[in-house]
DSSP file (Angstrom, degrees, kcal/mol; ACC not computed):
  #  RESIDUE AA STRUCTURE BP1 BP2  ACC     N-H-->O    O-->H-N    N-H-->O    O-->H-N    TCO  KAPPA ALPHA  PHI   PSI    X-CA   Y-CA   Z-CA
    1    1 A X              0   0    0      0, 0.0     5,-0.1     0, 0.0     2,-0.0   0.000 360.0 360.0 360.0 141.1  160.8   91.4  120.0
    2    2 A X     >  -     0   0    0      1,-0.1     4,-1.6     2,-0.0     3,-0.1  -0.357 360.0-111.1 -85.8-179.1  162.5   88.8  118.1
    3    3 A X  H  > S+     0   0    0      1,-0.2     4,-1.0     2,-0.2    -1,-0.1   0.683 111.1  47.0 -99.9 -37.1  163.2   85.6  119.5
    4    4 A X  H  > S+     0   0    0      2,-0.2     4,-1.1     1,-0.2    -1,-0.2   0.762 110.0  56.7 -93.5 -22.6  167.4   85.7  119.9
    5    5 A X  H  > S+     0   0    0      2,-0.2     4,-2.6     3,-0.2    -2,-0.2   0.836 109.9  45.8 -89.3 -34.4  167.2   89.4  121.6
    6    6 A X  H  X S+     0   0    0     -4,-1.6     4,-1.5     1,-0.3    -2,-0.2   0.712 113.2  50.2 -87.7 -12.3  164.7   87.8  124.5
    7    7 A X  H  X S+     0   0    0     -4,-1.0     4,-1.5     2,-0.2    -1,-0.3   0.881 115.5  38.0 -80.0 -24.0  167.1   84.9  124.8
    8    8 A X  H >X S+     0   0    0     -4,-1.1     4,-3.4     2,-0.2     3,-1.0   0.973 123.3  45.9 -93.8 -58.5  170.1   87.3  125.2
    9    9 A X  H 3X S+     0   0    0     -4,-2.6     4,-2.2     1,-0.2    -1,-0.2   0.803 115.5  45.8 -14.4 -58.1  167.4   89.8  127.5
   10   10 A X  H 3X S+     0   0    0     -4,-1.5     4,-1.1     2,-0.2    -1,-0.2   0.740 115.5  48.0-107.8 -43.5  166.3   86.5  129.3
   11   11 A X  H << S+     0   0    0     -4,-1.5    -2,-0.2    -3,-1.0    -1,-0.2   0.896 112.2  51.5 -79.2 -53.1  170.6   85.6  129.7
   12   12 A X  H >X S+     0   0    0     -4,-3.4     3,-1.7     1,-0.3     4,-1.1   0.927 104.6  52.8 -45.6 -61.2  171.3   89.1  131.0
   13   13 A X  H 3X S+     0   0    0     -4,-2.2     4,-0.7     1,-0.3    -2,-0.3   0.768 109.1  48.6 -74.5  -3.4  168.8   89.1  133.6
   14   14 A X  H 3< S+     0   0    0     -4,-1.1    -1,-0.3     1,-0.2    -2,-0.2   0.457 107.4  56.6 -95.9  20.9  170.1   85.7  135.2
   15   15 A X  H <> S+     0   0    0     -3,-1.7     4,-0.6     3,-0.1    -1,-0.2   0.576 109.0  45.1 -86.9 -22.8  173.3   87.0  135.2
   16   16 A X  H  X S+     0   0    0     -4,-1.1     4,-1.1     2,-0.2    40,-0.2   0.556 112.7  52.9 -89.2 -16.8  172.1   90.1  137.3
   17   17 A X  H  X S+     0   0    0     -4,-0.7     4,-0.6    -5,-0.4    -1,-0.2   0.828 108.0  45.6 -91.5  -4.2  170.4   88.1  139.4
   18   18 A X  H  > S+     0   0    0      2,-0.2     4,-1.5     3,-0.1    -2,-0.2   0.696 110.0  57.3-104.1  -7.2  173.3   86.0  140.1
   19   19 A X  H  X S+     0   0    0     -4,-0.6     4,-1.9     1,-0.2    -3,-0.1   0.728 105.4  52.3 -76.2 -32.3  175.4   89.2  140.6
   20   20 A X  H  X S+     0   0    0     -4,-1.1     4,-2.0     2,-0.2     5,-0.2   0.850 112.3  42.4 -83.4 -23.9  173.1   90.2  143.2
   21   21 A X  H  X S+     0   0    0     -4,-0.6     4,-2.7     2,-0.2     5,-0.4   0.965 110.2  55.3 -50.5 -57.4  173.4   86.9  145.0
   22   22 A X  H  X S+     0   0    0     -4,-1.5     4,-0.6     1,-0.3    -2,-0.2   0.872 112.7  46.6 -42.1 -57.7  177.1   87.0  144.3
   23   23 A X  H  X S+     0   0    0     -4,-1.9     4,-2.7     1,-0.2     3,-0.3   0.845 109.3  53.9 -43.8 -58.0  176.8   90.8  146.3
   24   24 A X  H  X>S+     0   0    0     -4,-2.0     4,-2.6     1,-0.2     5,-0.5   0.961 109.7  43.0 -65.0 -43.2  174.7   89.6  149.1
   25   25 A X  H  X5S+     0   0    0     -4,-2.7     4,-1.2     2,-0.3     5,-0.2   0.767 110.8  55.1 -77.4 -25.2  176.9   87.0  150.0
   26   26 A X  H  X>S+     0   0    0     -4,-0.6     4,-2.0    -5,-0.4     5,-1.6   0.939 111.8  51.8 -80.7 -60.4  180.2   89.6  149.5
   27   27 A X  I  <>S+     0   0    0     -4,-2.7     5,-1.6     3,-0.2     6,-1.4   0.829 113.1  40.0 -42.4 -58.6  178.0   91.7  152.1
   28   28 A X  I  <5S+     0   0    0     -4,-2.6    -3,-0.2     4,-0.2    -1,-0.1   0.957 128.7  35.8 -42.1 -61.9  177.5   88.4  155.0
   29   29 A X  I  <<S+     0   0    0     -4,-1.2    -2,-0.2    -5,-0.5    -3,-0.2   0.782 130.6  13.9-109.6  -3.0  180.6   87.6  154.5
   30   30 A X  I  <5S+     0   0    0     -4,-2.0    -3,-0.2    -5,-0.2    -1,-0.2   0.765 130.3  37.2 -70.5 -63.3  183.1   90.0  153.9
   31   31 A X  I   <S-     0   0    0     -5,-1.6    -3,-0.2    -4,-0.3    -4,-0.2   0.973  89.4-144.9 -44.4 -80.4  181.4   93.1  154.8
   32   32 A X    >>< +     0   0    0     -5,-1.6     4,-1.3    -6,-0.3     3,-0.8   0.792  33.0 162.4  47.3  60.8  179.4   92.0  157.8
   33   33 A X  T 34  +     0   0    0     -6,-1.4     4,-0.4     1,-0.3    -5,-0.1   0.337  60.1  52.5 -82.8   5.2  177.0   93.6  157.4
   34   34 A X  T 34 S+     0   0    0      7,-0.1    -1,-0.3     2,-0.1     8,-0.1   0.210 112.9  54.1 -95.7  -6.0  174.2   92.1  159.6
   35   35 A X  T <4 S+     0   0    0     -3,-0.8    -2,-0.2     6,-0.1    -1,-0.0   0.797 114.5  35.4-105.4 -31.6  176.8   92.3  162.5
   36   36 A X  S  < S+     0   0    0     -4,-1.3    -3,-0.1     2,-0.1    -2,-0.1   0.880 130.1  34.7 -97.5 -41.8  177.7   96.3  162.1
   37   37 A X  S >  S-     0   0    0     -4,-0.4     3,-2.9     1,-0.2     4,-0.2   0.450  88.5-163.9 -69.7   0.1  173.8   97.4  161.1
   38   38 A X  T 3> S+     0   0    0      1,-0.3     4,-0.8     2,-0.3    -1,-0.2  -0.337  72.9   2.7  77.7-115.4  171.9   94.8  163.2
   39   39 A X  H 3> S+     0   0    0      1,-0.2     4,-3.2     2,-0.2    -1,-0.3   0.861 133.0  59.5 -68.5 -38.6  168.0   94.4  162.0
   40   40 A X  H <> S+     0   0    0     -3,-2.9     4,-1.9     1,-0.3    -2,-0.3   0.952 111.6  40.9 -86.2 -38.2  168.8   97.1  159.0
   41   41 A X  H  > S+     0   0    0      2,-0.3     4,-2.9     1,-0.2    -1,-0.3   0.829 103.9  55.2 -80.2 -13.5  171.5   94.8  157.6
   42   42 A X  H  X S+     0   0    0     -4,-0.8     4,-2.8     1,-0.2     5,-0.3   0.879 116.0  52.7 -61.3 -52.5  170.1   91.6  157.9
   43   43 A X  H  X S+     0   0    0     -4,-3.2     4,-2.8     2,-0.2     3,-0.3   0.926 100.8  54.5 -37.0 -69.4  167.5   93.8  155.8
   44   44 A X  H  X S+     0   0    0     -4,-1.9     4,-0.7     1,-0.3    -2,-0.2   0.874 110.5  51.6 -51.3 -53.8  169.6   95.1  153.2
   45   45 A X  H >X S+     0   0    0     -4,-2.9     4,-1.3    -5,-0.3     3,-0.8   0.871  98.2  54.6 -98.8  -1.9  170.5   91.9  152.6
   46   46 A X  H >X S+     0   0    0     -4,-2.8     4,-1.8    -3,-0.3     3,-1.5   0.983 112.2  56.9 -46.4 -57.4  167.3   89.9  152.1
   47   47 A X  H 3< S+     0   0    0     -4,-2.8    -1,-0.2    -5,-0.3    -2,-0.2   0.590 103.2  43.8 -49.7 -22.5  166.8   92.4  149.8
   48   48 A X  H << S+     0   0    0     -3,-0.8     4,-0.4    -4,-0.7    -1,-0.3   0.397 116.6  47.6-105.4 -36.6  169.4   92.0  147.9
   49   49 A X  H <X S+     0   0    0     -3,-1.5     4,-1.2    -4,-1.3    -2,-0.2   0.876 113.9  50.6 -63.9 -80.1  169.0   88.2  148.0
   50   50 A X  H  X S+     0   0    0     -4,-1.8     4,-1.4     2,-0.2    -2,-0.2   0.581 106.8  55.6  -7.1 -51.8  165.3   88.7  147.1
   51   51 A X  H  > S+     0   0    0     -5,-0.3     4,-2.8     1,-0.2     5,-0.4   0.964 109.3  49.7 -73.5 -61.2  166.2   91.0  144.2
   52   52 A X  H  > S+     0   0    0     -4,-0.4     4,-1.1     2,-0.2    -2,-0.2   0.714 101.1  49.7 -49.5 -31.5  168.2   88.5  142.9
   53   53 A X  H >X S+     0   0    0     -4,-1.2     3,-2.6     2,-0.2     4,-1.1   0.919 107.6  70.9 -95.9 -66.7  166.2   85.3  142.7
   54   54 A X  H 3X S+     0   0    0     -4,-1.4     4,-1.2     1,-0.3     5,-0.3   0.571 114.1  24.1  17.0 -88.0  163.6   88.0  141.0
   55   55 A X  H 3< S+     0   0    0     -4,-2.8     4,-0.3     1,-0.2    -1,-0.3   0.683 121.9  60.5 -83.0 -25.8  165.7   88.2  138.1
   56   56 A X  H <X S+     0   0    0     -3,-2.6     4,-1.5    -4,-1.1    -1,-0.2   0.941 107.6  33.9 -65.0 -66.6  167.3   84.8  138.6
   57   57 A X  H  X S+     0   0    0     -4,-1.1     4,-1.2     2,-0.2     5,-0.2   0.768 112.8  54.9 -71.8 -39.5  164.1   82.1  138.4
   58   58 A X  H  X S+     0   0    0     -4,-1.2     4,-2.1    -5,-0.3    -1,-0.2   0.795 106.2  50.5 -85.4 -14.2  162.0   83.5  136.1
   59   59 A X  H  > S+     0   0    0     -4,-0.3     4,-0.8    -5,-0.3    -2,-0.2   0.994 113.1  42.5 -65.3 -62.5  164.8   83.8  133.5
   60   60 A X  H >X>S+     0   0    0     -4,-1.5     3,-1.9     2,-0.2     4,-1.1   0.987 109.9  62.4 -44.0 -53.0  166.2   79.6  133.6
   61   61 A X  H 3X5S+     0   0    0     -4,-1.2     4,-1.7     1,-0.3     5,-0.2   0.901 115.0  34.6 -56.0 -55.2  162.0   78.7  133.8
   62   62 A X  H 3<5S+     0   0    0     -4,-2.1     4,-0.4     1,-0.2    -1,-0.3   0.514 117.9  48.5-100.2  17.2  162.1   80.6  130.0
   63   63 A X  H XX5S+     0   0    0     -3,-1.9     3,-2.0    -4,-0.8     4,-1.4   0.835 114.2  47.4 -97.9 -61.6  165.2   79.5  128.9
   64   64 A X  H 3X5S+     0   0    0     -4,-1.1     4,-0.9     1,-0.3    -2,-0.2   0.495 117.0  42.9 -30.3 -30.5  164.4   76.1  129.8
   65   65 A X  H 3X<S+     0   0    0     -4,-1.7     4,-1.1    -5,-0.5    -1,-0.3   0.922 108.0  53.8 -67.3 -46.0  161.2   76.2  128.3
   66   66 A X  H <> S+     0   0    0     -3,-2.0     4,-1.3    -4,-0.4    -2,-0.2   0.700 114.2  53.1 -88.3 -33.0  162.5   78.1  125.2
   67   67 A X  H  < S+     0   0    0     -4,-1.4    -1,-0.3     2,-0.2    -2,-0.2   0.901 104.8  51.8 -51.3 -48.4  165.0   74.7  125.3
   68   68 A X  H >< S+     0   0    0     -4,-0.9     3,-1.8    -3,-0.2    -2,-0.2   0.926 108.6  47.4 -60.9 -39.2  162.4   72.2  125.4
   69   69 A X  H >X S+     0   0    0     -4,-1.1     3,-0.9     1,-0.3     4,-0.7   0.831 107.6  59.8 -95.0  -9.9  160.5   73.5  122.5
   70   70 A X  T 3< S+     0   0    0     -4,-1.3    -1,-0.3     1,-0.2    -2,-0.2   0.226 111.6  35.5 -60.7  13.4  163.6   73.7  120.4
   71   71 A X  T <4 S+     0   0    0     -3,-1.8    -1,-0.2     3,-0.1    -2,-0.2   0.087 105.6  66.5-146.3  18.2  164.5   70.2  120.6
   72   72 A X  T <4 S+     0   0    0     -3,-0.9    -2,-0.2     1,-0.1    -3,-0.1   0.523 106.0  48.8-105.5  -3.5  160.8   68.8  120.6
   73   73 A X  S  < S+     0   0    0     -4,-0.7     2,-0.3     4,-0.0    -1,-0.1   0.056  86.6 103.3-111.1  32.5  160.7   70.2  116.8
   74   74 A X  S    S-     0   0    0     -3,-0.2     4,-0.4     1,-0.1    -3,-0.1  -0.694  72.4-141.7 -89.7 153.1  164.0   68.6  115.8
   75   75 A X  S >  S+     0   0    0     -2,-0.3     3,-1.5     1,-0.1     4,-0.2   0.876  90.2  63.4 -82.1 -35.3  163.2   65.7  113.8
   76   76 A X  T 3  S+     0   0    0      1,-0.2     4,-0.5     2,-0.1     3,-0.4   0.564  83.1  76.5 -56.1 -19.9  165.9   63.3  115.2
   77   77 A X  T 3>>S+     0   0    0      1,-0.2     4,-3.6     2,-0.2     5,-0.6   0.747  76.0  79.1 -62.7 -50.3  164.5   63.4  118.5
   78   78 A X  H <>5S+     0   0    0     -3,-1.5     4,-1.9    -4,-0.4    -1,-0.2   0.817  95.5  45.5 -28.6 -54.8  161.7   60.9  117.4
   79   79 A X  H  >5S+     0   0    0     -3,-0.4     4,-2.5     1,-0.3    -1,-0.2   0.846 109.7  55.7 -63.9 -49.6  163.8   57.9  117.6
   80   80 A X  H >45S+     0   0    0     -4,-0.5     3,-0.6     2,-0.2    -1,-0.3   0.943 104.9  48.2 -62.7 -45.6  165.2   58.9  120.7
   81   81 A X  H ><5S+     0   0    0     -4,-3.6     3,-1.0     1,-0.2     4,-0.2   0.865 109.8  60.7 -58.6 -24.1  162.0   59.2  122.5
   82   82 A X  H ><<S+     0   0    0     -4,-1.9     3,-0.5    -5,-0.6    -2,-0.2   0.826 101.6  46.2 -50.1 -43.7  161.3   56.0  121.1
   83   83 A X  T << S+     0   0    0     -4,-2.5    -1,-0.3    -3,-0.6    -2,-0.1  -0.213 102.5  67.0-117.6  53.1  163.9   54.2  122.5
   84   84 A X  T <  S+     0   0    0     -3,-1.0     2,-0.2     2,-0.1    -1,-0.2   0.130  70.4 104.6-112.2  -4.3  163.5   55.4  125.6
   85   85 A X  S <  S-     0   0    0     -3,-0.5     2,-0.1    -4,-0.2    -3,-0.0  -0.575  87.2 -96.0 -75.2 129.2  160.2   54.0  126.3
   86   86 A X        -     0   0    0     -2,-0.2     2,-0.4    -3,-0.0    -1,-0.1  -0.302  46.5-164.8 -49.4 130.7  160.3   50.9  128.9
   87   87 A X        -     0   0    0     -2,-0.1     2,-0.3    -3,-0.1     3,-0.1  -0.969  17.0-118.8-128.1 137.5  160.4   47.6  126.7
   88   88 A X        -     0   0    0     -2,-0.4     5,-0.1     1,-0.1     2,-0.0  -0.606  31.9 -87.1 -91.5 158.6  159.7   44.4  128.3
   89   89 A X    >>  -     0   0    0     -2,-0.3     3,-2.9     1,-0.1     4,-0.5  -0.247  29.6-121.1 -22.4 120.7  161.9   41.4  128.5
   90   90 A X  G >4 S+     0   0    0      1,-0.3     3,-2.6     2,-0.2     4,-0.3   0.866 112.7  58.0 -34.2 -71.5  161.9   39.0  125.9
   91   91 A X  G 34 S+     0   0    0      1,-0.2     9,-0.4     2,-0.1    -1,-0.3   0.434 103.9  50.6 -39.8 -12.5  160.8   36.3  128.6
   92   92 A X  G <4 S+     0   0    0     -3,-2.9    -1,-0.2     1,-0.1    -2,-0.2   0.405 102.7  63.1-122.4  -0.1  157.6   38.2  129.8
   93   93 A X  S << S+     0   0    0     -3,-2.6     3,-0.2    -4,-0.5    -2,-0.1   0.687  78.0  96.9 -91.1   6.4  156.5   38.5  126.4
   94   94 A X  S    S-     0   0    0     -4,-0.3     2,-0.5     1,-0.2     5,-0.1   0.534  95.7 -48.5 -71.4-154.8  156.1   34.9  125.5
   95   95 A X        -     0   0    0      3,-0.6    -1,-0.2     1,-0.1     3,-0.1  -0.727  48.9-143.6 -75.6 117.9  152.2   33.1  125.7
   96   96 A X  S    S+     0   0    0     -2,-0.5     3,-0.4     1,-0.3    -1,-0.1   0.770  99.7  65.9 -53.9 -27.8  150.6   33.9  129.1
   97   97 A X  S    S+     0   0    0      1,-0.4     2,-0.8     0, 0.0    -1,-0.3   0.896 113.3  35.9 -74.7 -38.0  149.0   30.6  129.3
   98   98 A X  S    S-     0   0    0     -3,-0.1    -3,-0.6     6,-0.0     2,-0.4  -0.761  80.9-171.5-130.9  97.7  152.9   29.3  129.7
   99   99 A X        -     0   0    0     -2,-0.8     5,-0.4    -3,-0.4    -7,-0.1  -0.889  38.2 -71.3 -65.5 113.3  155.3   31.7  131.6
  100  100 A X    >>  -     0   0    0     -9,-0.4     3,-2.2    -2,-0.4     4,-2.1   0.501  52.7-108.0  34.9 105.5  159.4   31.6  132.1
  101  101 A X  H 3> S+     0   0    0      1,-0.2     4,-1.4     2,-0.2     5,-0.2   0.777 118.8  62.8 -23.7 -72.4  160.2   28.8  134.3
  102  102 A X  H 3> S+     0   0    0      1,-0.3     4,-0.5     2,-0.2    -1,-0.2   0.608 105.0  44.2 -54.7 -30.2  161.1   31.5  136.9
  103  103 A X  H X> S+     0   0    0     -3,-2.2     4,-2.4     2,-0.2     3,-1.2   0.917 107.8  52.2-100.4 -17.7  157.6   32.9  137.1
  104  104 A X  H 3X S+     0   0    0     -4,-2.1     4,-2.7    -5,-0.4    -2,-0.2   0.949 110.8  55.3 -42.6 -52.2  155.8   29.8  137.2
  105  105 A X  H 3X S+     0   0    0     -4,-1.4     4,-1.8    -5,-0.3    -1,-0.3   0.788 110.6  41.5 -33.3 -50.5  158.3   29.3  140.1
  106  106 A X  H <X S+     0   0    0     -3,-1.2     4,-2.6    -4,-0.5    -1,-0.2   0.804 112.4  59.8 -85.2 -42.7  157.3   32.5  141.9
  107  107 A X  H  X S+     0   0    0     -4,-2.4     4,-2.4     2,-0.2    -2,-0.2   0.905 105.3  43.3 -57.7 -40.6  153.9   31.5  141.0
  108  108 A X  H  X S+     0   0    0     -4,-2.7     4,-1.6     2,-0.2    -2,-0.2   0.999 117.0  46.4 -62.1 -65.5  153.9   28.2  142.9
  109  109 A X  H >X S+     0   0    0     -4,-1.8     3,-1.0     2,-0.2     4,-1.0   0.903 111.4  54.0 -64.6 -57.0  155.6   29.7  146.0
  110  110 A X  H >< S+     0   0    0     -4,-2.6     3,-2.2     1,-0.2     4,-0.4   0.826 111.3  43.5 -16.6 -99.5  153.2   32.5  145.8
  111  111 A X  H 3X S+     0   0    0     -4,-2.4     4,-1.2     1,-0.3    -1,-0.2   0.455 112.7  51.6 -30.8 -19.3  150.3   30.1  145.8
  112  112 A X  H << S+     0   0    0     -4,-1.6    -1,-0.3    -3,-1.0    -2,-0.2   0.773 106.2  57.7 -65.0 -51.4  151.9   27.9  148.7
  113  113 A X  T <X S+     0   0    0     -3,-2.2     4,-0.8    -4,-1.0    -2,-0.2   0.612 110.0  41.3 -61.3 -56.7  152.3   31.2  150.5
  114  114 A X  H  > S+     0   0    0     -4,-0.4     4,-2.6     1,-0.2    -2,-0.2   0.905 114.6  50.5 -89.1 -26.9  148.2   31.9  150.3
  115  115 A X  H  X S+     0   0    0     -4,-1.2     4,-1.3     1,-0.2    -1,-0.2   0.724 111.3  49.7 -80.3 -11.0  147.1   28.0  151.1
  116  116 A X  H  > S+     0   0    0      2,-0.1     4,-1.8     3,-0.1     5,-0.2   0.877 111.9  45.6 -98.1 -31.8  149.4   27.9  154.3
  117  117 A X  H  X S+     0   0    0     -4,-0.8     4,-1.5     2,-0.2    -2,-0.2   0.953 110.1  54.3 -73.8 -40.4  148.2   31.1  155.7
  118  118 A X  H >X S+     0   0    0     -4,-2.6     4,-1.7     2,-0.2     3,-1.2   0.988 106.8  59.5 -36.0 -70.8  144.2   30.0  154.9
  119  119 A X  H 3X S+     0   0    0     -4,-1.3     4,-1.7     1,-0.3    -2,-0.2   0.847 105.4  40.9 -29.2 -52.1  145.1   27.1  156.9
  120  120 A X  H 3< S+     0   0    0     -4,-1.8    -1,-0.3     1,-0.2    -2,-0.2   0.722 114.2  53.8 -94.2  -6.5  146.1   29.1  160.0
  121  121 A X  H << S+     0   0    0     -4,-1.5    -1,-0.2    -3,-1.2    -2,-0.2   0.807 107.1  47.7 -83.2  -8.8  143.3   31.3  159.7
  122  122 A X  H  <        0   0    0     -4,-1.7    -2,-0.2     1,-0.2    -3,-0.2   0.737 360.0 360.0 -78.0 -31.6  140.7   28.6  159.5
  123  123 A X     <        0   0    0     -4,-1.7    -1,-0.2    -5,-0.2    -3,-0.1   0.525 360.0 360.0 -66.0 360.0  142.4   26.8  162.7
């Protein structure tokens, strides 16, 4: 089966699965049918419901898939995943031995932080 007939296949059934939602929900709340058939309509429509996410879930998972691997074999896409990767600050990239006045700052108070609390566990 070619490739454009299973997407249109794939398209069909989540439209019948959303038709059967669409149905169940015409049934609750129009109808009322769980109120004149009791157990057996509360039944009817699970099923109905049931039928529907069937045909509904497994279609989106393979057009969503069938998305993914059509835009990871675009070429243009490279650059864009590229510059979507976290990049650090200009400031953090600098010599390690000498950090950004603001973490050396952080650093001190940090260190400040562990010698007064040594102190009061040693007391």
């Amino acid at each position: 089966m070619k490739e454009s007939t299973l997407i249109r296949l794939m398209n069909l059934l989540m439209f019948l699965g959303l038709a059967l939602i669409g149905t169940a929900l015409y049934l609750i709340i129009i109808k009322q049918l769980h109120v004149t058939m009791n157990i057996r309509g509360v039944q009817i429509i699970a099923a109905v419901v049931g039928a529907g996410l069937v045909l509904l879930l497994p279609s989106k998972l393979y057009l969503t898939l069938m998305l993914m691997k059509g835009s990871s074999t675009k070429p243009g896409l490279a650059g864009a995943k590229r510059s979507m990767q976290i990049k650090q600050p200009k400031s953090c990239t600098g010599d390690p031995s000498n950090p950004p006045e603001a973490v050396s700052s952080a650093m001190r108070k940090d260190k400040q932080i562990c010698k007064s609390l040594d102190q009061e566990t040693r007391r």
